[in-house]
PASEBA-1860 file (N, C-alpha, C; in nm, 3 decimals):
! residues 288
1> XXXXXXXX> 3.666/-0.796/-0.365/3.552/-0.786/-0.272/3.468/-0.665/-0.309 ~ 3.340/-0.717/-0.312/3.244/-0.578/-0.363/3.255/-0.493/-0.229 ~ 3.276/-0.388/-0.266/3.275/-0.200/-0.198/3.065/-0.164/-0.150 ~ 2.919/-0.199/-0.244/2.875/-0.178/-0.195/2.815/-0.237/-0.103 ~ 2.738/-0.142/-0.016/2.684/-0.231/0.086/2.596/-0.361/0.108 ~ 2.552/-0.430/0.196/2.492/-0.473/0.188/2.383/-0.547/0.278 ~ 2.292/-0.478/0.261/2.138/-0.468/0.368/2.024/-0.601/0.387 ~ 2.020/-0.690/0.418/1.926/-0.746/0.469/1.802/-0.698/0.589
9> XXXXXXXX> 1.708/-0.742/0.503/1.578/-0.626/0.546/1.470/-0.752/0.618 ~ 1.445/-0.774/0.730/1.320/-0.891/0.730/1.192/-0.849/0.738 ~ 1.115/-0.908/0.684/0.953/-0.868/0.678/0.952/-0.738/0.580 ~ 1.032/-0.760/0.450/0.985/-0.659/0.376/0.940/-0.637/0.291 ~ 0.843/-0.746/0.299/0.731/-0.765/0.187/0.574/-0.655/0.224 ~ 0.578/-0.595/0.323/0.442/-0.513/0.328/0.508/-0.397/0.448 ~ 0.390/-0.338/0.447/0.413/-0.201/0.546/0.533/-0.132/0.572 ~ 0.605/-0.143/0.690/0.742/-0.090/0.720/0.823/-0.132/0.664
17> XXXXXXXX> 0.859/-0.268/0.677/0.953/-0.328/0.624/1.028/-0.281/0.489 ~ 0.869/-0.294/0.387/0.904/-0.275/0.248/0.941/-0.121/0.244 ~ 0.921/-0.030/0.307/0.969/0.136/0.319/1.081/0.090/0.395 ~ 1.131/0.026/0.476/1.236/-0.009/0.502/1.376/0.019/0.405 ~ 1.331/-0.137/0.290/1.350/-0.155/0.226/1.436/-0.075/0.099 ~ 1.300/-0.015/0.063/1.304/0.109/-0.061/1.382/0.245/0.016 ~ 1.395/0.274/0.146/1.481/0.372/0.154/1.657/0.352/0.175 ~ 1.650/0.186/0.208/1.775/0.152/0.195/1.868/0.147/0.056
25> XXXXXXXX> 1.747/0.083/-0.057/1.798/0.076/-0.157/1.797/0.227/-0.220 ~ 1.715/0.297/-0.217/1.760/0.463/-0.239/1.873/0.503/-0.186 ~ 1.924/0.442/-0.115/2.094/0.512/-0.091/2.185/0.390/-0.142 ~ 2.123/0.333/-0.268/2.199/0.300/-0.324/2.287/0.133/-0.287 ~ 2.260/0.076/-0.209/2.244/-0.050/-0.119/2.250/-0.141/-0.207 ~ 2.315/-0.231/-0.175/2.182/-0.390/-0.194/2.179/-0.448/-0.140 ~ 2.006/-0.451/-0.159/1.919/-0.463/-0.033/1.855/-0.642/-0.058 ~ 1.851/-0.756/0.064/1.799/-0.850/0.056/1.718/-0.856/0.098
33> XXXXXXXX> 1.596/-0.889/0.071/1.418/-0.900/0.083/1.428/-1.037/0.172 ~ 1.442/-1.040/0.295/1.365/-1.152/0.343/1.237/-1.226/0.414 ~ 1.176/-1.282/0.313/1.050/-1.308/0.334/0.984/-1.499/0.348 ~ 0.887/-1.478/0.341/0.844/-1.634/0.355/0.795/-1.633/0.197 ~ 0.695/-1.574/0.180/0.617/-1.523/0.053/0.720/-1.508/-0.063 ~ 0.727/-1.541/-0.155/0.871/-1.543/-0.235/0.798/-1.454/-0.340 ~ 0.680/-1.495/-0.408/0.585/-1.410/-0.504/0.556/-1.287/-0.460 ~ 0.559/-1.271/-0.340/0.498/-1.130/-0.290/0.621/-1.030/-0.303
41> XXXXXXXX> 0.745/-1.096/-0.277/0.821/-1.036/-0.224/0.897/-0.990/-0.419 ~ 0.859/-1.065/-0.464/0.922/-1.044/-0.592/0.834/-0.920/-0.672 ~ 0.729/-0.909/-0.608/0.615/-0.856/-0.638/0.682/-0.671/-0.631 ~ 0.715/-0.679/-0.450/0.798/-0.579/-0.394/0.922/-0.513/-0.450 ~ 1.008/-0.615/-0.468/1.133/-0.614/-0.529/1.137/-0.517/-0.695 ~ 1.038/-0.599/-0.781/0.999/-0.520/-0.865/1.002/-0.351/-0.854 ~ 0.899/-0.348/-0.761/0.838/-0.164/-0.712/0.941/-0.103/-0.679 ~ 1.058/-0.149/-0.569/1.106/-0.064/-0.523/1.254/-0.044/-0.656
49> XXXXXXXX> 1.265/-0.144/-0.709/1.322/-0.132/-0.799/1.296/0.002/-0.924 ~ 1.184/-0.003/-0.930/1.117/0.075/-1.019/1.149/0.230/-0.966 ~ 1.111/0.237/-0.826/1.120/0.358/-0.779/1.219/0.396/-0.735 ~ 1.333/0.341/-0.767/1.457/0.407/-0.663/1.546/0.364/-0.783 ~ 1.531/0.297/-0.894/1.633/0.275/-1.021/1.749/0.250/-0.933 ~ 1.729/0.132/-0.828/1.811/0.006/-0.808/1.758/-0.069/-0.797 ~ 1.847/-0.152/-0.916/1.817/-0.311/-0.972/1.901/-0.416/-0.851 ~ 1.957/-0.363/-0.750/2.006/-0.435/-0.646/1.952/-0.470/-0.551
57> XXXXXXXX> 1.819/-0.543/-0.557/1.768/-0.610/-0.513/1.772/-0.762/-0.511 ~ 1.763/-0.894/-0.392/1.721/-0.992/-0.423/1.649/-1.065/-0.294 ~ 1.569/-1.159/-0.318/1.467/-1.209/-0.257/1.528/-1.373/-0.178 ~ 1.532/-1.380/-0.071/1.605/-1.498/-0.037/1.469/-1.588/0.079 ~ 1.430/-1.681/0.067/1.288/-1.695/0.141/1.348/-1.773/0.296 ~ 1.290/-1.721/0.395/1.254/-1.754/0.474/1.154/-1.740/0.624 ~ 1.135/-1.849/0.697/0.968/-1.838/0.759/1.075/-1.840/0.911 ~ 1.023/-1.738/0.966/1.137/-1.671/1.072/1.083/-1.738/1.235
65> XXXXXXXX> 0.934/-1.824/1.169/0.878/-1.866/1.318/0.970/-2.023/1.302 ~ 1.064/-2.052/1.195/1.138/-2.202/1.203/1.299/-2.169/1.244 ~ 1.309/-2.195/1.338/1.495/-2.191/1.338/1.531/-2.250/1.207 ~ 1.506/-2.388/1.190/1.565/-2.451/1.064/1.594/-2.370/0.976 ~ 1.480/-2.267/0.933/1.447/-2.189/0.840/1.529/-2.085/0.836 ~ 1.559/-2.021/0.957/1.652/-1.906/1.003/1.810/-1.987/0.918 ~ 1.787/-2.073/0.981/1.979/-2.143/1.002/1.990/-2.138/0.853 ~ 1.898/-2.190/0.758/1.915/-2.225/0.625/1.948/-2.082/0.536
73> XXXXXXXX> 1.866/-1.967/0.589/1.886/-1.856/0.557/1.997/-1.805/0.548 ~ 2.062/-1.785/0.702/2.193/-1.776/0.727/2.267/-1.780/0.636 ~ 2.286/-1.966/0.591/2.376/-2.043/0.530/2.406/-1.920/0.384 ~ 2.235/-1.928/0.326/2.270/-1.845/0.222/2.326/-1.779/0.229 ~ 2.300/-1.651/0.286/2.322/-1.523/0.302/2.508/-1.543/0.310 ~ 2.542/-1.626/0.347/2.721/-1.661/0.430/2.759/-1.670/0.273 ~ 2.667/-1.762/0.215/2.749/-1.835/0.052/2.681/-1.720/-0.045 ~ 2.618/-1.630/-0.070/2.561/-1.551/-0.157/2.674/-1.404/-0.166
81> XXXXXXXX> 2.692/-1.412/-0.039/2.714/-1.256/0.010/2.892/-1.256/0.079 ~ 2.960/-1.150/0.032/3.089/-1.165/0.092/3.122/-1.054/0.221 ~ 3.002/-0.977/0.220/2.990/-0.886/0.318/2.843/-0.861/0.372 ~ 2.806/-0.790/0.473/2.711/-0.766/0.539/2.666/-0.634/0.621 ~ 2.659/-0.522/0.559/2.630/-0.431/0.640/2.555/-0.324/0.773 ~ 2.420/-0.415/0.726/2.295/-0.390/0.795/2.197/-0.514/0.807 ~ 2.153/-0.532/0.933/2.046/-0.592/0.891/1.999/-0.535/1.031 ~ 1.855/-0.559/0.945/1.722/-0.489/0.994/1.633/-0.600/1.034
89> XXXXXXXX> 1.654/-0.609/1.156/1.541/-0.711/1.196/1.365/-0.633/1.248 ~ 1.277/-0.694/1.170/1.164/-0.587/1.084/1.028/-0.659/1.155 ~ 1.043/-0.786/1.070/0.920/-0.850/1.042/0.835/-0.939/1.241 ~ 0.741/-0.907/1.248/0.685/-0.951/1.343/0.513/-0.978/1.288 ~ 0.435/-1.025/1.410/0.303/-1.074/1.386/0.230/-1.051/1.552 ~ 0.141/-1.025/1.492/0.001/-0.995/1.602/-0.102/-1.087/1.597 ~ -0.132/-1.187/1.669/-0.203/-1.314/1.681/-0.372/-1.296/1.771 ~ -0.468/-1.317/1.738/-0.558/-1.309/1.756/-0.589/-1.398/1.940
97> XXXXXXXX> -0.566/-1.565/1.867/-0.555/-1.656/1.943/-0.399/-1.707/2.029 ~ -0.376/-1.793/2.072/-0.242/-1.872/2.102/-0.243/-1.963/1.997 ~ -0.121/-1.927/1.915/-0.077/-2.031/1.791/0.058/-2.095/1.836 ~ 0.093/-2.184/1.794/0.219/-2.249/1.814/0.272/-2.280/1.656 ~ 0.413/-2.236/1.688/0.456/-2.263/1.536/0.493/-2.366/1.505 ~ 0.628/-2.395/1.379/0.667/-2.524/1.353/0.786/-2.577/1.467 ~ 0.808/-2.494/1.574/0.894/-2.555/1.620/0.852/-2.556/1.756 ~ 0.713/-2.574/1.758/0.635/-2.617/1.876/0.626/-2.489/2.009
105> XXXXXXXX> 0.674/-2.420/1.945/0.703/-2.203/2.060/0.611/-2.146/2.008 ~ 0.537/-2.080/2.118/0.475/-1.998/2.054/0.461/-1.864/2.001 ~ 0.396/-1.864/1.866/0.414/-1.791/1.739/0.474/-1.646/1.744 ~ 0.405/-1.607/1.902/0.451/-1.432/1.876/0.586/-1.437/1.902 ~ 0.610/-1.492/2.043/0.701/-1.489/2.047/0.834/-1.596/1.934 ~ 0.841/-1.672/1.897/0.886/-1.739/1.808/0.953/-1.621/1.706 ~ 0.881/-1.565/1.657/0.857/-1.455/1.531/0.921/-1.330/1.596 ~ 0.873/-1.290/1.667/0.893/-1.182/1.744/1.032/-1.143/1.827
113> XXXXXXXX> 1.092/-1.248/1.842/1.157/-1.244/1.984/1.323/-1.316/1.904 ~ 1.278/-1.444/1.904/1.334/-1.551/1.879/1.433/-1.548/1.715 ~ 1.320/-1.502/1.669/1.426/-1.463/1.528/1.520/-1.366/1.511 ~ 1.490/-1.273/1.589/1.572/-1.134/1.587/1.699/-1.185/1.698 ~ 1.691/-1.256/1.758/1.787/-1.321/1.845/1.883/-1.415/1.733 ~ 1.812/-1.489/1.711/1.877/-1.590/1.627/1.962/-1.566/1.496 ~ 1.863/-1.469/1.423/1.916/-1.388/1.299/2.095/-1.319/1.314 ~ 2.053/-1.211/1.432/2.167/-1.146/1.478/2.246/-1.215/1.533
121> XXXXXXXX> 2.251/-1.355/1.562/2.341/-1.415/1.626/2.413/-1.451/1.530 ~ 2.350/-1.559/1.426/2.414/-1.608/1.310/2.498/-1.532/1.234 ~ 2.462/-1.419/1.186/2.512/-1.349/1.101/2.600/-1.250/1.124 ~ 2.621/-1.263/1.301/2.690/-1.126/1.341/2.868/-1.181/1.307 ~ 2.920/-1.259/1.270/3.058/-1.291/1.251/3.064/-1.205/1.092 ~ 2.946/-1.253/1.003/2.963/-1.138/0.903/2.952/-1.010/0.888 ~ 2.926/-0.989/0.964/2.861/-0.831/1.016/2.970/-0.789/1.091 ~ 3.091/-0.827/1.149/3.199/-0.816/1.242/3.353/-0.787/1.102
129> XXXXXXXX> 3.307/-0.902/1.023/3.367/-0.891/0.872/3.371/-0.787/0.781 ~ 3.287/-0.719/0.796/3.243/-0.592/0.729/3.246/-0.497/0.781 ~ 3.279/-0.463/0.916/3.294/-0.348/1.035/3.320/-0.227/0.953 ~ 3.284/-0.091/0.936/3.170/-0.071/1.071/3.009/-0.150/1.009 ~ 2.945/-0.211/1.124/2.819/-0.250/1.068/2.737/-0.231/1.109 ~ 2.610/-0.241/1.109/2.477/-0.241/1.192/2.387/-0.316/1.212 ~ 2.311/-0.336/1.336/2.215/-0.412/1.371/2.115/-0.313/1.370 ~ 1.949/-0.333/1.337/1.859/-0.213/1.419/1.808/-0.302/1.425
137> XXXXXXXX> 1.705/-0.337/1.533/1.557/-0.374/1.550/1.451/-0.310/1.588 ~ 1.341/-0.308/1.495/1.222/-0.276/1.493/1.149/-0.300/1.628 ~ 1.162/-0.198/1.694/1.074/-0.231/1.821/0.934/-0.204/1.871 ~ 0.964/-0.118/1.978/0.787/-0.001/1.995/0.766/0.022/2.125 ~ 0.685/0.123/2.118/0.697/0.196/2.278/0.578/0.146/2.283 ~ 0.521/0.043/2.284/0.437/-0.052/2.296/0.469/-0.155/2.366 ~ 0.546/-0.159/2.477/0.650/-0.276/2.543/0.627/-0.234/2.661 ~ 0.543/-0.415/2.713/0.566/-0.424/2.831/0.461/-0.560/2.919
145> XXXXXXXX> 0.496/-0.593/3.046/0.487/-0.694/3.050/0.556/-0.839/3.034 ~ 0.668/-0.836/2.996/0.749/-0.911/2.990/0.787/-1.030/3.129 ~ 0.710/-1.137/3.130/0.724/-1.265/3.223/0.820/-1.348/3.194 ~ 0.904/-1.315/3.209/1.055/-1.437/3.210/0.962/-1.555/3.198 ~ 0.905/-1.581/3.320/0.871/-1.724/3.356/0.773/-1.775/3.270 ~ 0.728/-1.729/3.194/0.612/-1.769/3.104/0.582/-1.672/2.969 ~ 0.711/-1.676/2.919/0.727/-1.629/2.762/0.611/-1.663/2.670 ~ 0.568/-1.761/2.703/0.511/-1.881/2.578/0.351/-1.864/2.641
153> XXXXXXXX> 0.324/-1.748/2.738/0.192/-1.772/2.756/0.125/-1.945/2.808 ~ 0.149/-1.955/2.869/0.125/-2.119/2.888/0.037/-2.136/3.047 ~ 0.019/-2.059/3.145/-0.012/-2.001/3.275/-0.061/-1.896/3.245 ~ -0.073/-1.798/3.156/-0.196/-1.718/3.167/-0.230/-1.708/3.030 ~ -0.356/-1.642/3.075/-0.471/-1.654/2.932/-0.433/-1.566/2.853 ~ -0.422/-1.601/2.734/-0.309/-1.533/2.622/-0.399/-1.432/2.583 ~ -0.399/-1.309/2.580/-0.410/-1.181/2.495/-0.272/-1.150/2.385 ~ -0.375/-1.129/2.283/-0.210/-1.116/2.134/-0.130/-0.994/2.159
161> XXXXXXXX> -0.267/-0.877/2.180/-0.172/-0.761/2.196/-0.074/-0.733/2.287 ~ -0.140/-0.795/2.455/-0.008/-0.834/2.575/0.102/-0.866/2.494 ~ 0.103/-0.981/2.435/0.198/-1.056/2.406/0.294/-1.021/2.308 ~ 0.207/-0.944/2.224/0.277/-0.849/2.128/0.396/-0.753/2.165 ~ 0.287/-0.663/2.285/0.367/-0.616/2.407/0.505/-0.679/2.436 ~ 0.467/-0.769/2.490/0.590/-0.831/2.578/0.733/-0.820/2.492 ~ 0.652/-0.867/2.357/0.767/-0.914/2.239/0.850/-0.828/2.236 ~ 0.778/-0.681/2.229/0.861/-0.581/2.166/0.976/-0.521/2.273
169> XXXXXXXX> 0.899/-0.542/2.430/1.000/-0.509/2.526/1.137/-0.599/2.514 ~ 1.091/-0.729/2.516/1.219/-0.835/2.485/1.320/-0.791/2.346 ~ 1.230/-0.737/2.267/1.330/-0.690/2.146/1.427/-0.544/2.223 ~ 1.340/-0.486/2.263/1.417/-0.380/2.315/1.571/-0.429/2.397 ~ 1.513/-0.537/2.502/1.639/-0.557/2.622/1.745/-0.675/2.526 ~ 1.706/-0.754/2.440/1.770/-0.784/2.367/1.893/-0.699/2.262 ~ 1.820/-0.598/2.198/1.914/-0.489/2.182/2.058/-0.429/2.294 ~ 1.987/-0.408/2.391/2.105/-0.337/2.508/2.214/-0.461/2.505
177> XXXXXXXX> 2.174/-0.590/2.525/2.235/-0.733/2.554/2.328/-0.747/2.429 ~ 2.281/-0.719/2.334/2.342/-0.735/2.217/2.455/-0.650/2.218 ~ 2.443/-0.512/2.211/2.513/-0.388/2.228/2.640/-0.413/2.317 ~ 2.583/-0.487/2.395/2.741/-0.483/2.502/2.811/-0.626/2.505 ~ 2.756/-0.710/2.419/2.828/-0.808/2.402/2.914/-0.784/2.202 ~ 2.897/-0.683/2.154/2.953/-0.639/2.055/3.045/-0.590/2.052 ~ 3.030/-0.516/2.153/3.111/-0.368/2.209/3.264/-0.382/2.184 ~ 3.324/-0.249/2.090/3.437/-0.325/2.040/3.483/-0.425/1.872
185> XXXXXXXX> 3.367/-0.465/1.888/3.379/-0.548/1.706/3.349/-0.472/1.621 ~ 3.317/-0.344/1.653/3.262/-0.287/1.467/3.112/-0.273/1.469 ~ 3.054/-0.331/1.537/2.919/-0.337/1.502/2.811/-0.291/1.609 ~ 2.755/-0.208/1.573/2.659/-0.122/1.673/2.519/-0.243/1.664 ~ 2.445/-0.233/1.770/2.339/-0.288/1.789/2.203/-0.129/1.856 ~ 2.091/-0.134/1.785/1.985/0.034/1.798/1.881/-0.082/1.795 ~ 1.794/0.034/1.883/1.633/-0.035/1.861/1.563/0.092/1.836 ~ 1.435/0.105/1.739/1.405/0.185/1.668/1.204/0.184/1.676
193> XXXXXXXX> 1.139/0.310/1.729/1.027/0.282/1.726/0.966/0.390/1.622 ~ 0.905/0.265/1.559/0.848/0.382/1.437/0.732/0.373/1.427 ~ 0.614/0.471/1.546/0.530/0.536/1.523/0.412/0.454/1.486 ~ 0.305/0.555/1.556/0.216/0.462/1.511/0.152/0.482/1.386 ~ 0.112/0.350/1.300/0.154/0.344/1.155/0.045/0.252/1.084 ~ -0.050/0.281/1.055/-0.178/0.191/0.982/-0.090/0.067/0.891 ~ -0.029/-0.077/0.935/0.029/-0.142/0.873/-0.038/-0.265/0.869 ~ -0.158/-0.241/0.917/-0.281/-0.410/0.928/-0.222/-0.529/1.006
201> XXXXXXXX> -0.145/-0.454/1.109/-0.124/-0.564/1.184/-0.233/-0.607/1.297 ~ -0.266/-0.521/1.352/-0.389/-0.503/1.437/-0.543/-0.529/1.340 ~ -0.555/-0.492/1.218/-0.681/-0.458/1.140/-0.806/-0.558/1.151 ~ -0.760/-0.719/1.174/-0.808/-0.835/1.194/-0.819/-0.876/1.289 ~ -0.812/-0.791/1.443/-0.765/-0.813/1.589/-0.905/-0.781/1.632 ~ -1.043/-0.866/1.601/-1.154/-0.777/1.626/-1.230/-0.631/1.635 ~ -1.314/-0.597/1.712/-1.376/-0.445/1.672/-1.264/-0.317/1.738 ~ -1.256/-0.380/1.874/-1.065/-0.332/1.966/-0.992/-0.298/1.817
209> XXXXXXXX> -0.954/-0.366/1.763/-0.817/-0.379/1.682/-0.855/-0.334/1.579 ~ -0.933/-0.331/1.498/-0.984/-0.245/1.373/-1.011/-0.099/1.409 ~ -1.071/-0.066/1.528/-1.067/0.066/1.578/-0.923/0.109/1.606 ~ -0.835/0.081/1.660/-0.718/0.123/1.613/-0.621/0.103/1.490 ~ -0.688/0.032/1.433/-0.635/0.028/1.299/-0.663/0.133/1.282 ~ -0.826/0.143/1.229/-0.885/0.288/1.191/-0.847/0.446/1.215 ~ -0.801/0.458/1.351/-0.787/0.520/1.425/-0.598/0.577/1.373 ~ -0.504/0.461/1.332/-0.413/0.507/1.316/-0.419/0.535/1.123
217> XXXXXXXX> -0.514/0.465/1.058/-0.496/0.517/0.943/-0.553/0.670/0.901 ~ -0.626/0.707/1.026/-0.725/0.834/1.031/-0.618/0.928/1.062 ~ -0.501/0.886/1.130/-0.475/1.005/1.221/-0.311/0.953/1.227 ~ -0.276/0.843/1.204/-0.123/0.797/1.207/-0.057/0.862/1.073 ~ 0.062/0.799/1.097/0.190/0.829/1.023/0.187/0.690/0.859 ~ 0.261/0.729/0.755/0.243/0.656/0.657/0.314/0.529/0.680 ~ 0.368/0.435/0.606/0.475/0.327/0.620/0.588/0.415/0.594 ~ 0.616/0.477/0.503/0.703/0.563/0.485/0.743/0.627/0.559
225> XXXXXXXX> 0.678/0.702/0.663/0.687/0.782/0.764/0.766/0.698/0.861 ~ 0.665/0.576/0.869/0.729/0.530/0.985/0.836/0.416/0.994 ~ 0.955/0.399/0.837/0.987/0.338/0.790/1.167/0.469/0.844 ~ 1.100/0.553/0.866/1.204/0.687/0.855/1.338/0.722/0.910 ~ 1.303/0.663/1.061/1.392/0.663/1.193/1.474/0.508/1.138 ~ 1.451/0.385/1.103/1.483/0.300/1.123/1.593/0.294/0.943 ~ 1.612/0.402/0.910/1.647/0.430/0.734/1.777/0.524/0.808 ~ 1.736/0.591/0.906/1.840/0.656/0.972/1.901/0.596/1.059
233> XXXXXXXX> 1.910/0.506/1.139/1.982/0.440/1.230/2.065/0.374/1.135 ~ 2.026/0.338/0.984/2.068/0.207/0.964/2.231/0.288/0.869 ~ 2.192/0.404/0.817/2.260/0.459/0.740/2.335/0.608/0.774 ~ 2.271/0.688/0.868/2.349/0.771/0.911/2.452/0.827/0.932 ~ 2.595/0.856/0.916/2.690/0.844/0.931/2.778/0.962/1.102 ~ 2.639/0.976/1.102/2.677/1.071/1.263/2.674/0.918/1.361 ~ 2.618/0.830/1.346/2.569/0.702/1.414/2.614/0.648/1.396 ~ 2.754/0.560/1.371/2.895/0.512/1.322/2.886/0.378/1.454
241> XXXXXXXX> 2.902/0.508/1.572/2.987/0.444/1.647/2.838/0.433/1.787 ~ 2.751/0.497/1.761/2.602/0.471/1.880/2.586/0.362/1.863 ~ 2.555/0.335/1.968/2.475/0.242/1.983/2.449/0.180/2.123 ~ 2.349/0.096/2.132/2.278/0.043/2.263/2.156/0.125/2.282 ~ 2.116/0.202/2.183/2.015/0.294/2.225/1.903/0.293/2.128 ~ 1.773/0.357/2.190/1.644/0.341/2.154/1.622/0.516/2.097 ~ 1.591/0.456/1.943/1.542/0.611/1.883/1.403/0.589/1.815 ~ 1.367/0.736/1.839/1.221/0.772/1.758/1.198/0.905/1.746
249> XXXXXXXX> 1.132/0.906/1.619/1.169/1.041/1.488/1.274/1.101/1.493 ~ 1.413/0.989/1.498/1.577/1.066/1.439/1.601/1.071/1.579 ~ 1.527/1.073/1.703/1.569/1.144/1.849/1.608/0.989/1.900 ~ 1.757/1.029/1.990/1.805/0.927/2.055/1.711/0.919/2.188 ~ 1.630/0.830/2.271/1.544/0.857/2.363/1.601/0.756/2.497 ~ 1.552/0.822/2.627/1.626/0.713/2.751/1.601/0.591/2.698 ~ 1.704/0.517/2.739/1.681/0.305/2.709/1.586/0.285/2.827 ~ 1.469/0.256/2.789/1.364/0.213/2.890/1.396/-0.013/2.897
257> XXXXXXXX> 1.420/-0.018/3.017/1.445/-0.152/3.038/1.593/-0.164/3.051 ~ 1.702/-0.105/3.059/1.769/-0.088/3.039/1.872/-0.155/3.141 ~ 1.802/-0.229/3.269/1.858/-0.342/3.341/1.934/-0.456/3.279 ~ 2.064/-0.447/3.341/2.174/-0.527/3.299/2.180/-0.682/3.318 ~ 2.065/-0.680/3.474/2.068/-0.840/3.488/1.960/-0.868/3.440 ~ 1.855/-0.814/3.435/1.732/-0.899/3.357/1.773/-0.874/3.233 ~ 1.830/-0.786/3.130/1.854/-0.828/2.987/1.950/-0.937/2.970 ~ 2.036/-0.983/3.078/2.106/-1.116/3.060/2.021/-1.231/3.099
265> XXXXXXXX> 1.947/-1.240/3.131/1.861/-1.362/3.181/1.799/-1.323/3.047 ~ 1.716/-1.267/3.000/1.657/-1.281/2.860/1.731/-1.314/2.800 ~ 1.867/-1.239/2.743/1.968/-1.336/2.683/2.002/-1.454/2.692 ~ 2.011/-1.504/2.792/2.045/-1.651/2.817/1.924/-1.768/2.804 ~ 1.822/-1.697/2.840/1.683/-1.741/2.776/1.683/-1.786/2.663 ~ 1.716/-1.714/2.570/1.689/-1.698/2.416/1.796/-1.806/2.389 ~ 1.915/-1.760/2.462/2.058/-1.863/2.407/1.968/-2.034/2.458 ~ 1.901/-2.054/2.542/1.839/-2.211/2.541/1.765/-2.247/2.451
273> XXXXXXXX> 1.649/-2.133/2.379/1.558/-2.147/2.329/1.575/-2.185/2.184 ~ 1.712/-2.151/2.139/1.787/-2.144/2.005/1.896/-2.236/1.987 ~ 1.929/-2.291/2.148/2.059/-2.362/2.113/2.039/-2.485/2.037 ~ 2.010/-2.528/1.950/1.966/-2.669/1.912/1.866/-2.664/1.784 ~ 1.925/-2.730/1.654/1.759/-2.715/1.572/1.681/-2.739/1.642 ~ 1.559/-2.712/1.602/1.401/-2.765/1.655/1.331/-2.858/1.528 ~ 1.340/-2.767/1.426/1.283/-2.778/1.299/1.344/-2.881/1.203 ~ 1.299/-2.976/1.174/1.317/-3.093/1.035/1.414/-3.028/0.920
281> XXXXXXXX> 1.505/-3.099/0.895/1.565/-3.009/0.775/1.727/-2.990/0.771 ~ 1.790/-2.974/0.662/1.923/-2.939/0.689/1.963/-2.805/0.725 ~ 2.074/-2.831/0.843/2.141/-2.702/0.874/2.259/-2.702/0.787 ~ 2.262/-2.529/0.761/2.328/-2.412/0.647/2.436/-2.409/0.733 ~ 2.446/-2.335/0.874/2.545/-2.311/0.957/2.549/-2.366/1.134 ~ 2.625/-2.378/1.163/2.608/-2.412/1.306/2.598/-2.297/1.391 ~ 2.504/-2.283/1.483/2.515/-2.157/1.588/2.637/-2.100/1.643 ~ 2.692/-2.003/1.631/2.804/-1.941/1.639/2.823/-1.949/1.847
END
């Protein structure tokens, strides 16, 4: 059984992610690129390769708004990989309009919410295999708003950034939910806010959203920068055994949301929203 680690990174084909990425594989890792973009990501893989002289990189594709897509991922990751150390659930999206994805949910949340649920679900028996392990998710003190009753925007008039909002709170209470249903296996579950960070997620969000684009590339933190806290949760070795908790710049900070019965109703939420393909296609693994 291979001794090094091994990091699955999502959305780390641009901004955070890919600093994600490259600081994982600087400690020497290997690190899995998961993306939709397979060219882009090979594109990435290359660079960080280049810059950190590890060739332990590889690129495994998948589109995180498809369960199918998730499950198929999984599968790999189960048959590629004999261990699992980290994974970094990264990758999210900021929507202009109300989009609906391929599995008929909509997109932010789908992407946002739903994968980081799903991801960590699947994979946490390998991640239990490999103890001690880690979960982080990419969150943000950008959270809030969160409507149980209308996740999907469907009853009120969808704003992206609300919704964006919402996402990241649900990632947050998802974390705590996670954390204490681990508790005991080896495997810590952190949520991690890294700063505000010119990453063009906002840049295309009209004159609003380009002004803070602007505004954070004028005056924010790099990808690197803000790639920093979430390089430390994942690898730290004072942080073994933390977890359930929300950090930013290295600082452990109060768990905001931190309600036990509404993060189980989101949990159990998510457990309906996931229980079942949605998506066309063969399943890799069955939901744990």
């Amino acid at each position: 059984m291979s001794t090094q680690r091994t990091c699955v990174v999502t959305g780390a084909t641009s901004g955070i992610g890919t600093e994600i990425a490259r600081g994982l594989a600087a400690s020497g890792a290997r690190v899995v690129l998961a993306c939709r973009d397979v060219a882009r990501a090979e594109r990435v893989r290359a660079d960080i390769a280049r810059t950190t002289h590890n060739d332990a990189l590889d690129v495994l594709p998948v589109d995180l708004a498809s369960q199918a897509s998730i499950r198929r991922f999984a599968g790999e990751v189960r048959r590629r990989y004999d261990r699992l150390d980290v994974l970094v659930n990264d990758a999210a999206v900021l929507t202009k309009k109300r989009e609906i994805g391929p599995d008929g949910i909509e997109l932010t949340w789908a992407t946002n919410v739903l994968a980081y649920h799903l991801t960590a679900r699947l994979l946490s028996d390998l991640l239990e295999a490999s103890a001690p392990a880690r979960i982080v998710n990419v969150a943000s003190c950008l959270a809030e708003g969160l409507d149980l009753a209308d996740v999907e925007w469907r009853a009120r008039r969808f704003d992206g950034v609300k919704a964006y909002a919402q996402s990241k709170q649900a990632d947050r209470m998802l974390t705590w939910a996670l954390a204490r249903r681990l508790k005991g296996r080896g495997v810590t579950a952190n949520a991690v806010h890294p700063g505000c960070v010119a990453s063009g997620i906002t840049r295309h969000h009209g004159i609003g959203g380009r002004l803070v684009w602007l505004s954070y590339k004028a005056f924010g933190r790099s990808a690197g920068a803000g790639a920093d806290t979430a390089v430390y949760v994942a690898t730290s070795p004072i942080l073994e055994r933390v977890t359930g908790r929300f950090f930013t710049d290295r600082c452990d900070e109060p768990c905001p949301y931190a309600d036990s019965r509404q993060n189980d109703e989101l949990w159990e939420l998510c457990e309906r929203m996931t229980a079942a393909p949605r998506s066309t296609g063969p399943e890799a693994v069955a939901h744990p």
